[in-house]
Gaussian input, Z-matrix of N, CA and C with variables (Angstrom, degrees):
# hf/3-21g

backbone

0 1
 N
 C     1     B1
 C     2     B2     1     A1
 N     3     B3     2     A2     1     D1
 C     4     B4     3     A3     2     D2
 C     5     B5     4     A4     3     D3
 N     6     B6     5     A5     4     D4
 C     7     B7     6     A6     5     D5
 C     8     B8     7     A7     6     D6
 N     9     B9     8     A8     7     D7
 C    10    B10     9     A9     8     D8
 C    11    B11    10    A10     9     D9
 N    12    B12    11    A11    10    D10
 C    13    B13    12    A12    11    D11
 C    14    B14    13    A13    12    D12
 N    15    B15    14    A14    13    D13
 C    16    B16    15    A15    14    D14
 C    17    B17    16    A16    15    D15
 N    18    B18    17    A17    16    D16
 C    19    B19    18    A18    17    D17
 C    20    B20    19    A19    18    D18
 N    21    B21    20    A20    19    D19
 C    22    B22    21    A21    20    D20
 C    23    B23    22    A22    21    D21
 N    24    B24    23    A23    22    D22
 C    25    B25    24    A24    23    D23
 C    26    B26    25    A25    24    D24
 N    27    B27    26    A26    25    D25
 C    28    B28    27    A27    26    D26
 C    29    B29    28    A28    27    D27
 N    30    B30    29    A29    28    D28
 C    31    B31    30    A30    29    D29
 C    32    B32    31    A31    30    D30
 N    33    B33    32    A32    31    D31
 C    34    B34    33    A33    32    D32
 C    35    B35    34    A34    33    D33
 N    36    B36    35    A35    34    D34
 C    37    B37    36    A36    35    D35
 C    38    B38    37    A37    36    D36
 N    39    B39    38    A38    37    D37
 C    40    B40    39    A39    38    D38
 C    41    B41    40    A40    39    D39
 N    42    B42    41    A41    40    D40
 C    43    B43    42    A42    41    D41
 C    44    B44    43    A43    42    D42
 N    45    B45    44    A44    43    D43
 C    46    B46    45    A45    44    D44
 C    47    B47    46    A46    45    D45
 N    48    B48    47    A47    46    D46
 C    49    B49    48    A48    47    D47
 C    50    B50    49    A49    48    D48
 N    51    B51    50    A50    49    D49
 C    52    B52    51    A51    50    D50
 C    53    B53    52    A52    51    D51
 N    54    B54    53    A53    52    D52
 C    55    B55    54    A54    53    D53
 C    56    B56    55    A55    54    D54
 N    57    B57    56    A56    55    D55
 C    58    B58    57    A57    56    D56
 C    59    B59    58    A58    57    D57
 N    60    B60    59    A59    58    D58
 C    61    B61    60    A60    59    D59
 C    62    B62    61    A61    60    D60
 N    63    B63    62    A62    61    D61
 C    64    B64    63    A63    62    D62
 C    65    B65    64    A64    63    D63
 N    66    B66    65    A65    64    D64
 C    67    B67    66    A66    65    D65
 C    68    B68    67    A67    66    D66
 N    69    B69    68    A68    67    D67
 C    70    B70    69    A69    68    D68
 C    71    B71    70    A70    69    D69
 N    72    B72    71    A71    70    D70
 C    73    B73    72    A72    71    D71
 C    74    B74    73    A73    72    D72
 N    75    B75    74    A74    73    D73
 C    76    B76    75    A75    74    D74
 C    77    B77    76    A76    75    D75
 N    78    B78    77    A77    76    D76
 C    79    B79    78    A78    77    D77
 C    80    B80    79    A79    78    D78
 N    81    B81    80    A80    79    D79
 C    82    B82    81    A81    80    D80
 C    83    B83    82    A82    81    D81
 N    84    B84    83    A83    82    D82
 C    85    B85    84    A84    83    D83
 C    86    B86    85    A85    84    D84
 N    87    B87    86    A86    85    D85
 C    88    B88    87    A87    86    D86
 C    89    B89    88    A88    87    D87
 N    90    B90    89    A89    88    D88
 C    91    B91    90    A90    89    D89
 C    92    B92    91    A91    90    D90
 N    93    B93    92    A92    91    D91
 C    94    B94    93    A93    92    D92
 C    95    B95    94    A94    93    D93
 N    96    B96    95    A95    94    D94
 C    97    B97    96    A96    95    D95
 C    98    B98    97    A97    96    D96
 N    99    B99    98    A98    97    D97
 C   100   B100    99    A99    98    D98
 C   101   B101   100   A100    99    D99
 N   102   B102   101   A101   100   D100
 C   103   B103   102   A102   101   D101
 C   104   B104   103   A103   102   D102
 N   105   B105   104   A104   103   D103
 C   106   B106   105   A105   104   D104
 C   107   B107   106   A106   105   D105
 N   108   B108   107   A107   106   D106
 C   109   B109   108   A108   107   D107
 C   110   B110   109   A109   108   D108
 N   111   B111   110   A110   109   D109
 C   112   B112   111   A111   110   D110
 C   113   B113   112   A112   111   D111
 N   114   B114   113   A113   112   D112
 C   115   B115   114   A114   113   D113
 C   116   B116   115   A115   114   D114
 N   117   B117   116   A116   115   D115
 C   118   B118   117   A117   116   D116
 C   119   B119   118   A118   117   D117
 N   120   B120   119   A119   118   D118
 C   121   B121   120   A120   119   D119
 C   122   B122   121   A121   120   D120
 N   123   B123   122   A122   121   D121
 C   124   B124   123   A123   122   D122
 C   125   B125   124   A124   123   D123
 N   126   B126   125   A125   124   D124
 C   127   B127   126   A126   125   D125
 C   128   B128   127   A127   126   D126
 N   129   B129   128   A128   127   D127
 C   130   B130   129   A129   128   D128
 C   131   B131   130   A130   129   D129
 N   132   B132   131   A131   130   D130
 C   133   B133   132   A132   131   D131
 C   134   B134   133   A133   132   D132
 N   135   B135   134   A134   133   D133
 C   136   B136   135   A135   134   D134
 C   137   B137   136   A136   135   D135
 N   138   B138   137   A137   136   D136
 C   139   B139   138   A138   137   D137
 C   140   B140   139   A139   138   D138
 N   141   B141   140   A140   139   D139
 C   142   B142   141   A141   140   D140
 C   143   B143   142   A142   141   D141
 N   144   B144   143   A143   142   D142
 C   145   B145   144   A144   143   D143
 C   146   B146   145   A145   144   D144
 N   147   B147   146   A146   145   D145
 C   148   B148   147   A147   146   D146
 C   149   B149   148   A148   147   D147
 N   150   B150   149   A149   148   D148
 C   151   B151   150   A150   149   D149
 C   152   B152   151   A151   150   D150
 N   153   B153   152   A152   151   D151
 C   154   B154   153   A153   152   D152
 C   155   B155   154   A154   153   D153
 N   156   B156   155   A155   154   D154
 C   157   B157   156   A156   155   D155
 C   158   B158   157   A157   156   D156
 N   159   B159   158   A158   157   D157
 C   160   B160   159   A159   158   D158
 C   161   B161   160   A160   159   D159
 N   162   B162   161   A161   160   D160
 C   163   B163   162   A162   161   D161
 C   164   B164   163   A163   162   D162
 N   165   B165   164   A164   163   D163
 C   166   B166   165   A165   164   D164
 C   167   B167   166   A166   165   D165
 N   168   B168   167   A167   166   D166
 C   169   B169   168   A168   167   D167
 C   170   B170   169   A169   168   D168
 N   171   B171   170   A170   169   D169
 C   172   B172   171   A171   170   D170
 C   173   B173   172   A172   171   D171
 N   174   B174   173   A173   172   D172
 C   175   B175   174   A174   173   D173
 C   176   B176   175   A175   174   D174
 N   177   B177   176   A176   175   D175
 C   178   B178   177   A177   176   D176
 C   179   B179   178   A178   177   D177
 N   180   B180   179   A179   178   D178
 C   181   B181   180   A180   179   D179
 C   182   B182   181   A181   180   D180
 N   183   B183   182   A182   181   D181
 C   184   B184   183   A183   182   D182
 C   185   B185   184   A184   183   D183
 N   186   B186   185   A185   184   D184
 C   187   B187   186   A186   185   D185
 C   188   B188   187   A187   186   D186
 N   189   B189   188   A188   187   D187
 C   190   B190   189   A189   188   D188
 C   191   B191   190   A190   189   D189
 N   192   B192   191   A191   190   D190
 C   193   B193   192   A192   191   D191
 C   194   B194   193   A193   192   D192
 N   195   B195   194   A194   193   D193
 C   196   B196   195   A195   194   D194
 C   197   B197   196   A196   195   D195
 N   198   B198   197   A197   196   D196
 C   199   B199   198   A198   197   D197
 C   200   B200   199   A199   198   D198
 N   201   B201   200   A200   199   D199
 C   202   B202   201   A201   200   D200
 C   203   B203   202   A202   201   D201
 N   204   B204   203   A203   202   D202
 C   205   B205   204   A204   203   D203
 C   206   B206   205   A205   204   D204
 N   207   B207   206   A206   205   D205
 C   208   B208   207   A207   206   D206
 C   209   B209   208   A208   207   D207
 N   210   B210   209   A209   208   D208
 C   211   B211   210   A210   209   D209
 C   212   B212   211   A211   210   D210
 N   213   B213   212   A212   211   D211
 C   214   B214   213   A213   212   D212
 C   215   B215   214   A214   213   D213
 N   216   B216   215   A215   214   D214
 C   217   B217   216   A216   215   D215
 C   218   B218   217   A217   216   D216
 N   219   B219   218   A218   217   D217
 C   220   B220   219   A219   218   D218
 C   221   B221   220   A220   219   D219
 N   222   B222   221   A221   220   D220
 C   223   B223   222   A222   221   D221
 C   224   B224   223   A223   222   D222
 N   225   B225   224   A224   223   D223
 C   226   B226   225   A225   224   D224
 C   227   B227   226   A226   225   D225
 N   228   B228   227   A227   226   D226
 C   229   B229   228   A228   227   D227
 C   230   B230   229   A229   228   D228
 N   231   B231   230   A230   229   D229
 C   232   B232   231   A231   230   D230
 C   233   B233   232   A232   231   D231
 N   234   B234   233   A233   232   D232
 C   235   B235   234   A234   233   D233
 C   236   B236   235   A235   234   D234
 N   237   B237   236   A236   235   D235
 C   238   B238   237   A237   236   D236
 C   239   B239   238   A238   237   D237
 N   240   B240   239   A239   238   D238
 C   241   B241   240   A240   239   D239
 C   242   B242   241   A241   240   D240

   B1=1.4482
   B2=1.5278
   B3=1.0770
   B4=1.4713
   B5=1.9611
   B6=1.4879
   B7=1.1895
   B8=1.7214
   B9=1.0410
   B10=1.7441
   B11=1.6157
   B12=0.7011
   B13=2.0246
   B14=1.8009
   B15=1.6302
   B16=1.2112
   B17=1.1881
   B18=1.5342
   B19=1.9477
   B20=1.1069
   B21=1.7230
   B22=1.1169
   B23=1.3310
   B24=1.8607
   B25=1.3233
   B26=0.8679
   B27=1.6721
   B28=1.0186
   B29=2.2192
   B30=1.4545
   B31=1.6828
   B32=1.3480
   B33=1.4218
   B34=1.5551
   B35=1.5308
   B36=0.7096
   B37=1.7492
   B38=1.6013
   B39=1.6659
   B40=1.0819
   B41=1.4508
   B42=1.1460
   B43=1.9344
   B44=1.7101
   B45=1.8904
   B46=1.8038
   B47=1.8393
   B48=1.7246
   B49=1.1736
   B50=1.6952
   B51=1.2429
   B52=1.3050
   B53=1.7909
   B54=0.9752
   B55=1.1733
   B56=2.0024
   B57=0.6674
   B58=2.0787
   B59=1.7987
   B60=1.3199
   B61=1.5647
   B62=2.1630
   B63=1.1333
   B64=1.5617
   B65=1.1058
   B66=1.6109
   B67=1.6243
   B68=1.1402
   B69=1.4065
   B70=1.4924
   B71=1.4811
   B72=1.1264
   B73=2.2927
   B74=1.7450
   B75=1.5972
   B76=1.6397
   B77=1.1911
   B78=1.5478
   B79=1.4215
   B80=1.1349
   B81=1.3844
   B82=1.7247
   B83=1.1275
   B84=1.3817
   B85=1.4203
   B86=1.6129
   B87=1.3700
   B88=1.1516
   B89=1.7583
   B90=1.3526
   B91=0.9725
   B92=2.2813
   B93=1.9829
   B94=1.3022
   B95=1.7440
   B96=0.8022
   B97=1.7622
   B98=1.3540
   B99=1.4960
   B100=1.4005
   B101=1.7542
   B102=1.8226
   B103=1.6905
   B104=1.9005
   B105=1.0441
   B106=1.4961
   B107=1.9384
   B108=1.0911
   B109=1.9925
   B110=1.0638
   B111=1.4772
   B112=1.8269
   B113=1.3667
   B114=1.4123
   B115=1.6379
   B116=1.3034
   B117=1.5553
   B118=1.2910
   B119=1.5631
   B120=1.7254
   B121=1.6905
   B122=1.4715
   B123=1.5551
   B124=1.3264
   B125=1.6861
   B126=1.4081
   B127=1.9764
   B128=1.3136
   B129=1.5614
   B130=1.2439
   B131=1.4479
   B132=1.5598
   B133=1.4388
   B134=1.8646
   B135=1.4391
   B136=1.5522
   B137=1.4693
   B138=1.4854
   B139=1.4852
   B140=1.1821
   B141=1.6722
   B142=1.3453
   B143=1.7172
   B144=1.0951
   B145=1.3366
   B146=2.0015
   B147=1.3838
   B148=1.5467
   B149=1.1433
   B150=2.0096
   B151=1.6835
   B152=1.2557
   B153=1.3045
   B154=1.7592
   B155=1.5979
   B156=1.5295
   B157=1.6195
   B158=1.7448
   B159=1.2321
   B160=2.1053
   B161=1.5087
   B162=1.8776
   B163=1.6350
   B164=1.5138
   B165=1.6450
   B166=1.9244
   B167=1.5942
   B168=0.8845
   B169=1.9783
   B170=1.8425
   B171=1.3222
   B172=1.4523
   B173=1.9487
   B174=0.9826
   B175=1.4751
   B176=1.7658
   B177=1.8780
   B178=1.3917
   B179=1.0641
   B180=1.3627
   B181=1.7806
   B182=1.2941
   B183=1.8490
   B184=1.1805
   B185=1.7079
   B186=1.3177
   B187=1.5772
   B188=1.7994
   B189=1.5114
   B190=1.5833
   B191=1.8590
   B192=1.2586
   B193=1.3930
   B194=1.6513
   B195=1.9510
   B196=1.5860
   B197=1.3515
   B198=1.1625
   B199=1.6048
   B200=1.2919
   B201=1.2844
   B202=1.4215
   B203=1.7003
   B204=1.1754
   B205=1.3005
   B206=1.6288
   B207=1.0394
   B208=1.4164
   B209=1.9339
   B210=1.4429
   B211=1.1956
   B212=1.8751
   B213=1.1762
   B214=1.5405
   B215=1.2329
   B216=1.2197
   B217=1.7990
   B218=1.5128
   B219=1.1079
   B220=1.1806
   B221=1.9427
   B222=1.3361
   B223=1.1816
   B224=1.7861
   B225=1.5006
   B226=1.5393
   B227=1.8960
   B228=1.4770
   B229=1.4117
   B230=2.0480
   B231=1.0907
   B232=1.5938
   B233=1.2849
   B234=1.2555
   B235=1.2023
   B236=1.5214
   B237=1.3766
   B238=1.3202
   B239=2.1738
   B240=0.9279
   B241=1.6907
   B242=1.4320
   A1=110.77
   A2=125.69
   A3=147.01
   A4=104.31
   A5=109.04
   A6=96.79
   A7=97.87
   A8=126.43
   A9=120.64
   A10=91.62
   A11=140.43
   A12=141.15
   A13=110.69
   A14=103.74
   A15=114.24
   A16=120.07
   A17=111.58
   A18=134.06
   A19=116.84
   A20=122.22
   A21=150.92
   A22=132.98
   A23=115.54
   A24=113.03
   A25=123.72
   A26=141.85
   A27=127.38
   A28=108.00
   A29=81.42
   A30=77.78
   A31=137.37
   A32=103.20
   A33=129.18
   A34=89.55
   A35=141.49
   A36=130.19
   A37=108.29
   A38=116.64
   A39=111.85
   A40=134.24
   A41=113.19
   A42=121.08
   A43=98.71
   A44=101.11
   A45=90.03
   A46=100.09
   A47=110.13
   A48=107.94
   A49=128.24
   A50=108.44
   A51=119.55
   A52=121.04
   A53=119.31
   A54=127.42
   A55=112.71
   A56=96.46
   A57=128.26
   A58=76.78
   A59=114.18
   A60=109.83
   A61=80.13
   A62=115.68
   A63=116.63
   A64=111.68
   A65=112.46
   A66=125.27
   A67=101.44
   A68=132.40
   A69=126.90
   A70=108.02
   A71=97.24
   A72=88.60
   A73=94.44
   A74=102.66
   A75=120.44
   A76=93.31
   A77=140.19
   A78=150.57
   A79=127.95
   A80=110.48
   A81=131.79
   A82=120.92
   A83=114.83
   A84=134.80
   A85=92.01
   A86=133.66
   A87=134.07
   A88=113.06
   A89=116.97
   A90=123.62
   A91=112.20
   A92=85.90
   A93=101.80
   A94=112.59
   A95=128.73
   A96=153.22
   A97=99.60
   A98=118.61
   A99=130.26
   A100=110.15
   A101=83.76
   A102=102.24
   A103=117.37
   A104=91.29
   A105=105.57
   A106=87.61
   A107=125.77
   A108=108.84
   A109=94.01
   A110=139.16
   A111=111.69
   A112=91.33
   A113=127.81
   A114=103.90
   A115=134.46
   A116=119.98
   A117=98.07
   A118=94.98
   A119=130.85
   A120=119.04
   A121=98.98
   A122=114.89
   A123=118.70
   A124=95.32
   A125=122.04
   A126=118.07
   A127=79.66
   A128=163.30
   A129=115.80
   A130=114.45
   A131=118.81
   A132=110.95
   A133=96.58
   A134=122.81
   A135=131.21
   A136=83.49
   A137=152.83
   A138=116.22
   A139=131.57
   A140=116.58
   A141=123.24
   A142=115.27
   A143=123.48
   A144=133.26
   A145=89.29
   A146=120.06
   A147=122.73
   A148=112.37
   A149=101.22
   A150=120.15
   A151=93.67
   A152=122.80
   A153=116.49
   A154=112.08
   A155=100.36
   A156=106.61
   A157=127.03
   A158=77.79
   A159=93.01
   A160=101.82
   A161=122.64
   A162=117.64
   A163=91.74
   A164=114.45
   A165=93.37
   A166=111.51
   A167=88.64
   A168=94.40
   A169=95.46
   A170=95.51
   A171=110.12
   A172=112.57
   A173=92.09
   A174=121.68
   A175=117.11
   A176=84.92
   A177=103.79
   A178=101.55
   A179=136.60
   A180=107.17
   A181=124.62
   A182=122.07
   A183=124.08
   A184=91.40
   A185=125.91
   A186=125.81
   A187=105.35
   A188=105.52
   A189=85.49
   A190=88.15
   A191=122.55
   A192=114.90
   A193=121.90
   A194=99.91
   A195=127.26
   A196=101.45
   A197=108.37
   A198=124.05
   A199=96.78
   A200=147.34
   A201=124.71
   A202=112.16
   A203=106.65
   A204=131.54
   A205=93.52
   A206=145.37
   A207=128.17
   A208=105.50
   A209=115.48
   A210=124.99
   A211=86.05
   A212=132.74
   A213=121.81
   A214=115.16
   A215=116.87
   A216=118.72
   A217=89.43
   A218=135.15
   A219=135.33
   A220=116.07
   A221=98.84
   A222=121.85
   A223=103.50
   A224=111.77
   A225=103.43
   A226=121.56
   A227=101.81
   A228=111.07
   A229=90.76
   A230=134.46
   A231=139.86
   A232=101.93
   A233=125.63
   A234=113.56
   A235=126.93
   A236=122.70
   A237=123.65
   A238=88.32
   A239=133.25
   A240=119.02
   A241=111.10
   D1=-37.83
   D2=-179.11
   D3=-65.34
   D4=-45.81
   D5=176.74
   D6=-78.01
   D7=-63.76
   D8=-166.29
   D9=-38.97
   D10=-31.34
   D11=-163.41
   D12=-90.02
   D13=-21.61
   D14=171.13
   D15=-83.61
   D16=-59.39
   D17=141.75
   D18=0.93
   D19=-72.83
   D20=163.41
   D21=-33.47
   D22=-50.80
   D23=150.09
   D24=-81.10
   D25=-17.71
   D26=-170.39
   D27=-79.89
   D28=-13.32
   D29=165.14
   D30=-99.13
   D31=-0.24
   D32=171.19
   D33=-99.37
   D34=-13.05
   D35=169.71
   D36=-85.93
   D37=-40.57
   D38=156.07
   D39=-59.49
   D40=-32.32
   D41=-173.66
   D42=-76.59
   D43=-32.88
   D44=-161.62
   D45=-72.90
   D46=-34.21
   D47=176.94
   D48=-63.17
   D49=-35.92
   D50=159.28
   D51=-65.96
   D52=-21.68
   D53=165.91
   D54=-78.87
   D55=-45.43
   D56=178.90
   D57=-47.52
   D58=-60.00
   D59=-122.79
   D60=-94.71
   D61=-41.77
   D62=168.16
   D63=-31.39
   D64=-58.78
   D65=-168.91
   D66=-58.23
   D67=-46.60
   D68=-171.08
   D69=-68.11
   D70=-16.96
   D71=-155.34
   D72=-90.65
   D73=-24.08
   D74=-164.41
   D75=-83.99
   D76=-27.54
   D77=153.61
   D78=-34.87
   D79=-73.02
   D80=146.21
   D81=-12.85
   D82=-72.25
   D83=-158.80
   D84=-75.24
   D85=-64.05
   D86=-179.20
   D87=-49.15
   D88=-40.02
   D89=-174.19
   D90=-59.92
   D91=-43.69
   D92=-176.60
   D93=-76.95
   D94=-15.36
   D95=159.92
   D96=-50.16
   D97=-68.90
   D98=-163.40
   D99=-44.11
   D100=-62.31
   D101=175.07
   D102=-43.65
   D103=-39.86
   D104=-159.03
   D105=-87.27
   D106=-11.43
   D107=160.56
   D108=-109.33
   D109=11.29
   D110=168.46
   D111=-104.34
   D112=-25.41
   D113=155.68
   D114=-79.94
   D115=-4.34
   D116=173.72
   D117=-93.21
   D118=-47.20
   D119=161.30
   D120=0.60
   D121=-78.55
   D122=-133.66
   D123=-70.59
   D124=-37.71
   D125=-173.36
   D126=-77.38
   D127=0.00
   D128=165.42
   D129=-106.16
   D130=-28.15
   D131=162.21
   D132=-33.06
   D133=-89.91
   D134=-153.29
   D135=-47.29
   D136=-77.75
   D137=-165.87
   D138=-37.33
   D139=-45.86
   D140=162.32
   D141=-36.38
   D142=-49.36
   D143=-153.70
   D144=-89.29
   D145=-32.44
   D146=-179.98
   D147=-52.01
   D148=-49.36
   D149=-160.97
   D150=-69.91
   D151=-47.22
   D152=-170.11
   D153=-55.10
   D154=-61.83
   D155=165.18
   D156=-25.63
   D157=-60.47
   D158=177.14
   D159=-55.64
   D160=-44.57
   D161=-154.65
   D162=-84.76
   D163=-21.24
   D164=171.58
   D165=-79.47
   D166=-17.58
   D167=-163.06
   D168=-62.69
   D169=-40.91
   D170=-169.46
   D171=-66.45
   D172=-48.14
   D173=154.84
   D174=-14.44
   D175=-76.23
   D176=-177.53
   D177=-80.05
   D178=-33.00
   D179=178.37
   D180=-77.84
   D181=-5.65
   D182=168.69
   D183=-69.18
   D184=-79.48
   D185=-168.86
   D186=-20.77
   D187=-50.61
   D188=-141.82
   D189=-83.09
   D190=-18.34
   D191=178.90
   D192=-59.93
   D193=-21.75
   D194=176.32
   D195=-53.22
   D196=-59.26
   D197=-166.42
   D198=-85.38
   D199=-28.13
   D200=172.95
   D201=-57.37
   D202=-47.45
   D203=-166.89
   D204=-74.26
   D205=-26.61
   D206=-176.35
   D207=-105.27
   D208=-13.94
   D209=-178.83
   D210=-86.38
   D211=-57.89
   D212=170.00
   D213=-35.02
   D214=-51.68
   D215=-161.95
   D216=-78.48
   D217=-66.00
   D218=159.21
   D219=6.16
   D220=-67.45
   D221=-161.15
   D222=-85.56
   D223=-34.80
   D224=170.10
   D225=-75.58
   D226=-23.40
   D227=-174.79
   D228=-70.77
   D229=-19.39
   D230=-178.55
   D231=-76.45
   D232=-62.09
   D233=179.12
   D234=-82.50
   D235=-5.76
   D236=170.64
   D237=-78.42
   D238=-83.52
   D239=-179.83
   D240=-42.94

């Protein structure tokens, strides 16, 4: 009885260590997961912040082409008087 009782923990010493050693690797991996969405978070905030950049940029080259185009007309209505 003493050996089956010895048997016994020594295989609950195995399952808890094998269990021990899951938690750590399942740790890791979770830990390395984490990293890997605060870097992609972080490249899509800065795309976010690119696209905005690009839709003013875009912005200003409609405006200033506005005003090219009305400083032209501007400038042909001068020389037709």
């Amino acid at each position: 009885m003493a050996e089956g009782l010895t048997e016994r923990l020594e295989q609950l010493e195995k399952s808890a260590r094998r269990a021990a050693e899951t938690i750590t690797r399942l740790r890791k991996e979770r830990d390395n997961l984490q990293a890997k969405v605060v870097g992609l978070e972080t490249k899509l905030h800065h795309a976010d912040g690119e696209r905005a950049e690009l839709a003013t940029l875009r912005q200003e080259r409609k405006d200033v082409l506005a005003q090219v185009d009305s400083i032209l007309k501007e400038l042909d209505r001068l020389d037709i008087e």
